[in-house]
KEZAVEX-173917 format. One line per field, with one value per residue (C-alpha): x, y, z; residue in one letter. Coordinates in steps of 0.05 Angstrom, whole numbers, plus 5000, padded with zeros to 4 digits. Example, Ala and Ser with C-alpha at 12.3 -4.5 7.8 and 13.67 -1.06 7.14 Angstrom:
BEGIN
u c(5246:5273);
v c(4910:4979);
w c(5156:5143);
residuo c(a:s);
This chain:
BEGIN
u c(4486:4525:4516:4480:4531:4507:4552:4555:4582:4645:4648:4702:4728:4775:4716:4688:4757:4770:4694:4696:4763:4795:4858:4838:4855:4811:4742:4761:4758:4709:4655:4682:4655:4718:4708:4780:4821:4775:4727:4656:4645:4693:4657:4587:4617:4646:4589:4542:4584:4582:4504:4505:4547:4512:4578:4576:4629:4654:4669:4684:4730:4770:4771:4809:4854:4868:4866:4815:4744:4730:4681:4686:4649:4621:4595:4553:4507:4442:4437:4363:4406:4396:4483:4492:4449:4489:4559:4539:4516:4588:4618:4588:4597:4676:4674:4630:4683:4732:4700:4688:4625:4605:4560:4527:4508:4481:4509:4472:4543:4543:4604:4569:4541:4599:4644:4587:4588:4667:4672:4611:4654:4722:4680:4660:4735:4723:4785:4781:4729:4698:4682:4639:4601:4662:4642:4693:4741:4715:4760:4752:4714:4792:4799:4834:4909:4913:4875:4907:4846:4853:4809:4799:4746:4701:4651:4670:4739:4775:4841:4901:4929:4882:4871:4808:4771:4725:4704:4730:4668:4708:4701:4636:4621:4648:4610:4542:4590:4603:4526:4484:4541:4526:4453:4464:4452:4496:4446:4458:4434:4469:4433:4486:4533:4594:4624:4597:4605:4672:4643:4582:4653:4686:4629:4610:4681:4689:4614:4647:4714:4682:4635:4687:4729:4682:4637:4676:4643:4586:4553:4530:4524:4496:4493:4444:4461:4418:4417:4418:4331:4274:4244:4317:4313:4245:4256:4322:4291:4232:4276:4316:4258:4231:4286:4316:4298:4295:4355:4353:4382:4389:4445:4422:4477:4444:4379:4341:4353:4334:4268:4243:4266:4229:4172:4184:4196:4139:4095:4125:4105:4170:4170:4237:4256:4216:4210:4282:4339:4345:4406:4427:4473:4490:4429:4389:4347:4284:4321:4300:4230:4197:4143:4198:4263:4320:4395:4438:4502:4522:4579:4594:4573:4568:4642:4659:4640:4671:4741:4738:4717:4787:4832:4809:4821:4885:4905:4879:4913:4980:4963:4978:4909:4907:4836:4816:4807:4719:4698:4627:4595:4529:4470:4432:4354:4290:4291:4360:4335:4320:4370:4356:4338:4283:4250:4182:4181:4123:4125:4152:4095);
v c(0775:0838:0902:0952:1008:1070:1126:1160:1101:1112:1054:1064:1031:0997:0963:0942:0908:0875:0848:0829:0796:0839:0888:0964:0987:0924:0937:1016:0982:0938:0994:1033:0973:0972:0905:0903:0899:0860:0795:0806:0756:0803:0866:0827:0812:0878:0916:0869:0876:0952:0951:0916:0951:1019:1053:1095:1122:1203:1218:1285:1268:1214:1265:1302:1259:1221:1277:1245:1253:1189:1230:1240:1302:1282:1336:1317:1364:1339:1269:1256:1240:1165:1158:1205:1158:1103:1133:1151:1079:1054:1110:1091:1012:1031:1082:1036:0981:1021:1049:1124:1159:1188:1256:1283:1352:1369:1433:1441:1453:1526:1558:1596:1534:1491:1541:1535:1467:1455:1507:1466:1404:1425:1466:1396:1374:1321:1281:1283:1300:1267:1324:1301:1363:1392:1434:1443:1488:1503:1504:1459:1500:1533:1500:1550:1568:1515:1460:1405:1357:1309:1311:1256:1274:1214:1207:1271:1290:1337:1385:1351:1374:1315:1244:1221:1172:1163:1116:1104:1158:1158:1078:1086:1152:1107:1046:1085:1106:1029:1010:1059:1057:0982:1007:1033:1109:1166:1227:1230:1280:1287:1321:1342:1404:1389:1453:1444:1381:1343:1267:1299:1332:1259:1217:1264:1273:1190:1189:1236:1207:1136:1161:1201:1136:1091:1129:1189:1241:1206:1213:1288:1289:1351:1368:1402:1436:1395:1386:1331:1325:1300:1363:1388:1329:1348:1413:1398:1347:1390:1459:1408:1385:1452:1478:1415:1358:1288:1256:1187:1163:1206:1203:1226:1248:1203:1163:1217:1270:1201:1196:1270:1268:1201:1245:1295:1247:1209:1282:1277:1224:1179:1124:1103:1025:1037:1108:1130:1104:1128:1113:1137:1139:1100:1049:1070:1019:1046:1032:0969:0973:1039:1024:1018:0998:1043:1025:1053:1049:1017:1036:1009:1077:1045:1017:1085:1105:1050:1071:1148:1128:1070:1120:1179:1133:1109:1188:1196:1137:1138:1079:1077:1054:1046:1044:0991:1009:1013:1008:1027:0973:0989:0952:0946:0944:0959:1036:1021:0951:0971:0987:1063:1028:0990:1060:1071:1154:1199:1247:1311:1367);
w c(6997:6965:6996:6949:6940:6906:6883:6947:6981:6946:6896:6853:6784:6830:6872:6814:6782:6840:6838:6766:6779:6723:6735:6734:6659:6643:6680:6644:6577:6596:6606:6543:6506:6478:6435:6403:6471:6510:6504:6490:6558:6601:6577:6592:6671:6682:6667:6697:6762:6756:6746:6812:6856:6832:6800:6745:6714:6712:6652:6659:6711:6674:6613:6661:6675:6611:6563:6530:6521:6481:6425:6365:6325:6261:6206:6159:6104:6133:6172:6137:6068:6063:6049:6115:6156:6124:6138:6205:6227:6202:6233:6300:6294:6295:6357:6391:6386:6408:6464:6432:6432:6361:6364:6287:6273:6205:6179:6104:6084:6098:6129:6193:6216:6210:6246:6299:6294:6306:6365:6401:6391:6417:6475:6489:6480:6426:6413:6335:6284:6223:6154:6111:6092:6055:5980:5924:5943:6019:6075:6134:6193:6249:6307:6337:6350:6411:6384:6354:6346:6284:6227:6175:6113:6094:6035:6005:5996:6043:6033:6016:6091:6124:6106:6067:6066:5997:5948:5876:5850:5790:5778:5793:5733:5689:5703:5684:5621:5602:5619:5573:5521:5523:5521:5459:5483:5444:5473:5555:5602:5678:5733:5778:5806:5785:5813:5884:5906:5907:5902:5841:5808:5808:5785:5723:5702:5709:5663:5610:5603:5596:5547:5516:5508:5487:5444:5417:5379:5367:5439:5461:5543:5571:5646:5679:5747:5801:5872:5926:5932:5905:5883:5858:5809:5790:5778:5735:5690:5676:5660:5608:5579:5570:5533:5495:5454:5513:5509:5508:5580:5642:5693:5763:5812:5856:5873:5904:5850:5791:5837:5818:5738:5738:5757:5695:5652:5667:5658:5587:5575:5583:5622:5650:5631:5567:5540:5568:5601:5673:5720:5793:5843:5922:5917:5969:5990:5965:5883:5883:5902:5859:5812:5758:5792:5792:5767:5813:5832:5900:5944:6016:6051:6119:6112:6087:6156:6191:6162:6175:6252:6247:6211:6263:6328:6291:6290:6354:6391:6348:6309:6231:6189:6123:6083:6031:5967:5956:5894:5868:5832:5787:5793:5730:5743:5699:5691:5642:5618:5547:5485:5466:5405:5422:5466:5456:5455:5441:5385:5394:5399);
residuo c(x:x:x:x:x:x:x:x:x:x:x:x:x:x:x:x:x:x:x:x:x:x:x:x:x:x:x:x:x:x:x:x:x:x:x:x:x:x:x:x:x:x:x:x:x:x:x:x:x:x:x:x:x:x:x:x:x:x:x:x:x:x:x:x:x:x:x:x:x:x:x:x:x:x:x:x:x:x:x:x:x:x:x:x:x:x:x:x:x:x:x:x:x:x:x:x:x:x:x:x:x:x:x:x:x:x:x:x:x:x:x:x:x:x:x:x:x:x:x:x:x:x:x:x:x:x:x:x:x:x:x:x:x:x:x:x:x:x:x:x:x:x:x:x:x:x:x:x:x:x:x:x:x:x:x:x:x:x:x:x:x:x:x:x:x:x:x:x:x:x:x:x:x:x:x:x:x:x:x:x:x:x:x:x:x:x:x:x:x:x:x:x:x:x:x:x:x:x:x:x:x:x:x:x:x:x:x:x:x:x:x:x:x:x:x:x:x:x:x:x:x:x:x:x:x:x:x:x:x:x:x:x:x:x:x:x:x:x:x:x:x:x:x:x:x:x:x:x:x:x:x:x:x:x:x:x:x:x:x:x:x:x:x:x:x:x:x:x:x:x:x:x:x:x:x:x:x:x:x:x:x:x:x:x:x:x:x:x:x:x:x:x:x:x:x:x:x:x:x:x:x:x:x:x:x:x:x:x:x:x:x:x:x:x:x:x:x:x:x:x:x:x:x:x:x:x:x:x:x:x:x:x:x:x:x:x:x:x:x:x:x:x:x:x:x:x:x:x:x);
């Protein structure tokens, strides 16, 4: 029968290699969970062995003396945003297999608290950090004169001075462009900031450039400033409808914004899928199942996050990644199913 060692008894990595019948550096990996240099059955014996003998690990001490921390800071606007949670989860599947620790913070996007953000980080000695709370024209939070922590920008795009990884938003503007041209549409409404966010800038300039191509002169498209929420979309739709004639489809900067102008519209009396076309953006997994379902447009958000967390660890470890090329595709459901010329609208008061 093994003795129970605890802590205190001096069990050390080395006890627990030599137990495990691994070499040091592999038991280390081992209880990283670090999936890409060592078998899921090794990892499995290791730890087991460790659980065991009592040892746990000091991380502070082996940051010492690596260097390394094994975290990564991650920055996103606000982590209850269905595409953050989905970026996140990708991001920590990849640091997770690599033995790496991912941490969040939501920031709202607002300068003071990612400044706050970054200097908790690197006080915490981070080995890289994830942006994906950047705005249109904003600068990435200093890290100070001595700190040379990489940064890669996922899901939003990020200065030209660090790597980004980001979906083809363009590809997936114009695909709403090519559907409700299809549709027969030639009056289109957008509800989205262009001048704010870089990924809302990239979509509506792919929408109007499709349209543009495809439909020329004869299609008007009007965009209405709008932001990221529910009530944003509300809000938006109703102000438009108050000062305009209704257009005959809508293109929501995404799925939460096309939830609250489905709600205006509906006040209108317009009922998306049959009064109005109605389109929006990342297919959150509620699309699919509102009382009239949503076309949206799906993108690969977790592997978005997957690839920030490889490309970061490839910075961080010396290791040249290269991202895949993710391309939105749209997904045509019941809120866009019928020709603008078959809409049943109510007459104008």
């Amino acid at each position: 029968m093994k003795a129970n060692h605890s802590r205190s008894a001096g069990v050390t990595l080395a006890d627990v290699a030599a137990a495990a019948g691994v070499d040091r550096s592999t038991a280390s990996r081992a209880l990283r969970g670090d999936v890409r240099r060592v078998s899921a059955t090794t990892i499995a014996r290791v730890r087991s062995t460790a659980q065991e003998l009592g040892y746990r690990p000091d991380l502070t001490a082996a940051a010492l003396r690596s260097g390394q921390s094994r975290i990564l800071g991650v920055l996103v606007p606000s982590i209850t945003d269905a595409a953050m949670a989905a970026l996140f989860a990708g991001i920590e599947d990849e640091a997770r297999a690599a033995g790496y620790l991912a941490v969040v913070t939501s920031t709202a996007s607002e300068d003071a608290s990612r400044q706050t953000a970054v200097d908790a980080f690197l006080g915490r000695k981070v080995d890289g950090l994830i942006i994906a709370d950047s705005l249109i024209g904003q600068p990435l939070p200093t890290t100070g004169t001595g700190a040379s922590v990489p940064i890669v920008a996922a899901f939003r795009q990020g200065p030209p001075s660090h790597p980004s990884v980001v979906a083809d938003e363009y590809a997936g503007g114009r695909a709403v462009a090519e559907h409700l041209a299809a549709q027969g549409h030639r009056d289109l409404l957008v509800l989205g900031d262009p001048a704010v966010v870089p990924t809302f800038h990239t979509r509506i300039h792919g929408f109007r450039a499709g349209i543009r191509e495809l439909l020329g002169k004869s299609a008007r498209v009007h965009v209405v400033p709008a932001g990221l929420q529910v009530n944003d979309g509300y809000t938006a739709m109703a102000r438009a409808l108050g000062e305009r004639k209704p257009p005959t489809a809508v293109f929501a900067i995404n799925d939460y914004s096309a939830i609250g102008a489905a709600h205006a519209l509906q006040e209108h009396g317009l009922l998306p899928g049959s009064g109005i076309g109605l389109v929006g953006y990342n297919d959150d997994p509620i699309a699919a199942h509102l009382p009239v379902p949503l076309t949206s447009v799906s993108i690969d958000v977790r592997e978005l996050g997957r690839q920030g967390a490889r490309t970061l660890i490839g910075l961080i470890e010396n290791a040249t990644t290269e991202p895949a090329a993710i391309t939105p595709r749209l997904i045509p459901r019941a809120s866009s199913a019928t020709p603008a010329d078959n809409l049943t609208r109510p007459p104008l008061p």
